[in-house]
N, C-alpha and C positions, 0 to 999 in steps of 0.2 A: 659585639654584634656580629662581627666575622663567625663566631662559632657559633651562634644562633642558627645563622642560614646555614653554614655545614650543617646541623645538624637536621636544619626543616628541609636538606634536599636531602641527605642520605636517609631517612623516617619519609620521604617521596619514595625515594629508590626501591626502598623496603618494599610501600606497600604496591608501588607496580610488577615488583618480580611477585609477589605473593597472587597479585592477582594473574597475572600471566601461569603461573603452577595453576589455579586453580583454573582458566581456562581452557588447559594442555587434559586436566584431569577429566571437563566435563568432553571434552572431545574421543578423549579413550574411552568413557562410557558409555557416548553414544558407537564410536566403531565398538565397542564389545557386545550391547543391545543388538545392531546390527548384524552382527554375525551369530548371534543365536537366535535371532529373527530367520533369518537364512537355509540355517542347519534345521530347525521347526519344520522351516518348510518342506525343503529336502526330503524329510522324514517322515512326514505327511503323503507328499506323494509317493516314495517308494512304498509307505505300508497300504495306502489305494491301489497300486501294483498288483501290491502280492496278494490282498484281499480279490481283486478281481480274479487274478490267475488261477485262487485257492475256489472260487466259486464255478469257472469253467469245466465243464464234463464235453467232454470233446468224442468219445465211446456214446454217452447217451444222445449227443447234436447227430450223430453219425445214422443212430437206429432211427430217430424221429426223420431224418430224409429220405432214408430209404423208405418208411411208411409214407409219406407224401409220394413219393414216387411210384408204390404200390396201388393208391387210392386212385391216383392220377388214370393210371393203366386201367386200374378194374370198369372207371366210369366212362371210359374212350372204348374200351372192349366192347362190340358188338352183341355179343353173347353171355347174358343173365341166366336166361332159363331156355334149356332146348326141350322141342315138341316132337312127338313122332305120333302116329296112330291118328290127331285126331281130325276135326274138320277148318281148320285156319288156314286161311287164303288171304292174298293179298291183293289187290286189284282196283277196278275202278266203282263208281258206285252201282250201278246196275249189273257188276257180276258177269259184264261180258268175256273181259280179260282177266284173268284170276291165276295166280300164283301160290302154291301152296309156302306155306312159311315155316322155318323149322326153327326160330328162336326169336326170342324175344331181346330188347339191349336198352338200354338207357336212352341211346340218340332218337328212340320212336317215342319219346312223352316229352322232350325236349317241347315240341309245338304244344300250343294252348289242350287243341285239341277237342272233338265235339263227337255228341250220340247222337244215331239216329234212328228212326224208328224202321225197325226191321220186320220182311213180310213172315212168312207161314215155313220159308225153307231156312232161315237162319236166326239167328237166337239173339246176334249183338252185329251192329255195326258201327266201329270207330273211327272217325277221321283222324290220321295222325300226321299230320303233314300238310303242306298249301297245295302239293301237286293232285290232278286229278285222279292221279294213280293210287295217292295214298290211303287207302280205307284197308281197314282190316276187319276180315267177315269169319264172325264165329268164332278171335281170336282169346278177347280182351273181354271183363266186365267191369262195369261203373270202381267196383270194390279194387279192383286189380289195378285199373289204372292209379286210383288214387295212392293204392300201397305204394306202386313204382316213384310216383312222384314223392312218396314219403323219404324212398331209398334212395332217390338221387340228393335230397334236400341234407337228409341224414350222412351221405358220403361228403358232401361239401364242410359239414360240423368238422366232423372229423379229421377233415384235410388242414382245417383252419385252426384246431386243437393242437393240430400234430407240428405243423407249422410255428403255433408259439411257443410251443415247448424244444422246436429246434434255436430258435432264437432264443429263446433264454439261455439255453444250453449254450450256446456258442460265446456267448457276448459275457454270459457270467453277472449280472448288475448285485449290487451291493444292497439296493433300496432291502425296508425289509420285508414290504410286503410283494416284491417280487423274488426275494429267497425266497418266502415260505412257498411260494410255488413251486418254484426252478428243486428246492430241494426235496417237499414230497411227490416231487410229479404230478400237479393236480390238473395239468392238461393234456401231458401224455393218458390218465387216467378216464378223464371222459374221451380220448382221442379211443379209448379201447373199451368203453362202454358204449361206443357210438357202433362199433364193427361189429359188436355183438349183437345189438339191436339192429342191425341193418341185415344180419344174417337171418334174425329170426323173424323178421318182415319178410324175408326172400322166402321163408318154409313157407308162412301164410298165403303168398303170391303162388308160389308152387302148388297149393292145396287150392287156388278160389281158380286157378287155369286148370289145373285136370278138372274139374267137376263140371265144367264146360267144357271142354273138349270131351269125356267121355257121352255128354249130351247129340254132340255134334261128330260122333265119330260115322266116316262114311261107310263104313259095314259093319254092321251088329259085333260079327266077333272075331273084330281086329282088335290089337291090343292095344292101351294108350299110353304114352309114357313120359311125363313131366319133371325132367331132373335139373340138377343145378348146373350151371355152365362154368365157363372161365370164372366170370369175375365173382360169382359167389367164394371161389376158393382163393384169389386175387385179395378179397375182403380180409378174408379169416385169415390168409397170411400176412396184412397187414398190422391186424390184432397183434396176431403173435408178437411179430416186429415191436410195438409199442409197448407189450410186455416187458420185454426185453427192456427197453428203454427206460419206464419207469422201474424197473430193480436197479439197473444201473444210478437210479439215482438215489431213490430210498435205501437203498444199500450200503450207500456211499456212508465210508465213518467222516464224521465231521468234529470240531472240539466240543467238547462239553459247556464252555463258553463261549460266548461273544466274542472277538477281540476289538467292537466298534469302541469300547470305552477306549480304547487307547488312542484313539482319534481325541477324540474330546478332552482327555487329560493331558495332549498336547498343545490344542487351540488353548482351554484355560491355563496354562501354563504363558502360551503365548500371550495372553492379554493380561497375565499377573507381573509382568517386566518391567510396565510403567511405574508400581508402586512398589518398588525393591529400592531398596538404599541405595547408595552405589556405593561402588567398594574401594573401601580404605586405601592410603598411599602406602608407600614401602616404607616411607619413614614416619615415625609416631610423633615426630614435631610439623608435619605438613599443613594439618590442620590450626594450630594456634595462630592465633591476629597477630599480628604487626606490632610494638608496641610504639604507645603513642608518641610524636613528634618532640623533641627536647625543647624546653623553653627554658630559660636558667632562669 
């Protein structure tokens, strides 16, 4: 009997140290889980990092502000289109007090704006302003005002084109349908389709005011002269500007692949951890049972 229970405590002893190993092991497996959980992640964000970094154009963010700042300029500049030679004046409705006017600007269509019906000495008269003062005689036609209002609406696109493609630029986003923008410039792009048609509204504007002022000029044969002012060329060198910008991006070498799959072959990787074995002890008798309790 004495050797019985020696033997059913030391066949105890066994199977508690065996268990005790095996609990030491699932504890290393989970700190090893852990720290490759960790490093994943680590990994994950420094290549979001560099993926960001690698998307940043910091040359192209630079030319899209100086275009916002171009556009800004041209639509604050007073002066669109200068007049000489013809009959526009500026005054009150009745033509008491009258001031000749030598250009046209953005800030005079800003107001709603109204026509009125003109007598036998003048051809157009436009209110452009709440003041009493504001009427413009012999200046403006129905067609001109509206082109104006087409180029101020059309400088706003532009501003707001130019604008997203500086934030893209700056900020770099990974998404992919904000690369495929960011990378073939497709807002610098209309930001410089917009300048170009804003230019050639300005020729149109240019051609529908001389054909009225040579109507209204105050001497037979004074000469009339309708050319383009500051911010017509304020415009066009914003174009430029944008040009610029969009080569700087479409230019740009980028890789021939993706590198998003390496994201993804890290997360599954990360969720494949749970169903991996765990890994063997040092010693190849770790895993055998205990053998059973001695009974004589």
């Amino acid at each position: 009997m004495p050797r019985s229970s020696r033997s059913r405590e030391s066949g105890s002893r066994r199977s508690r140290s065996s268990s005790g190993r095996s609990r030491g092991r699932h504890r290393e497996h989970h700190h090893h889980r852990h720290g490759h959980h960790s490093i994943n992640s680590h990994l994950r964000q420094l290549y979001r990092f560099r993926q960001k970094q690698k998307e940043k154009n910091f040359k192209a963010a630079s030319c899209s502000m100086i275009a916002i700042v171009v556009l800004c300029t041209a639509l604050s500049e007073p002066r669109w289109v200068s007049l000489k030679g013809g009959g526009c004046t500026i005054g009150d409705v009745q033509s008491t007090v009258t001031t000749h006017l030598d250009h046209l600007g953005a800030y005079q269509f800003f107001y709603p704006g109204k026509f009125y019906a003109a007598d036998e000495n003048e051809q157009s008269l436009y209110q452009y302003g709440p003041s009493p003062t504001d009427y413009m005689h012999n200046c403006v036609t129905y067609r001109a005002v509206v082109l104006m209002k087409v180029i101020i609406t059309f400088t706003f696109i532009a501003m707001a084109c130019s604008l997203g493609g500086f934030l893209l630029d700056l900020i770099g986003p990974s998404r992919r349908a904000l690369k495929i923008l960011r990378r073939n410039a497709i807002l610098n792009i209309i930001a410089v389709i917009m300048c170009v048609i804003i230019n050639m509204f300005c020729y149109w504007l240019t051609a529908e005011v001389q054909a009225l002022q040579k109507h209204t000029k105050v001497h037979i044969g004074s000469k009339v002269n309708v050319n383009f002012d500051i911010s017509f060329f304020l415009v066009a060198a914003a174009g430029a500007v944008g040009v610029l910008a969009t080569g700087l991006n479409c230019l740009r070498r980028y890789p021939a692949y993706d590198d998003s799959p390496s994201e993804a072959l890290l997360d599954d990787f990360d969720g494949m951890e749970g169903l991996l074995a765990p890994e063997p002890d040092a010693s190849p008798l770790a895993n055998i049972p205990p053998p059973p309790a001695y009974t004589p």
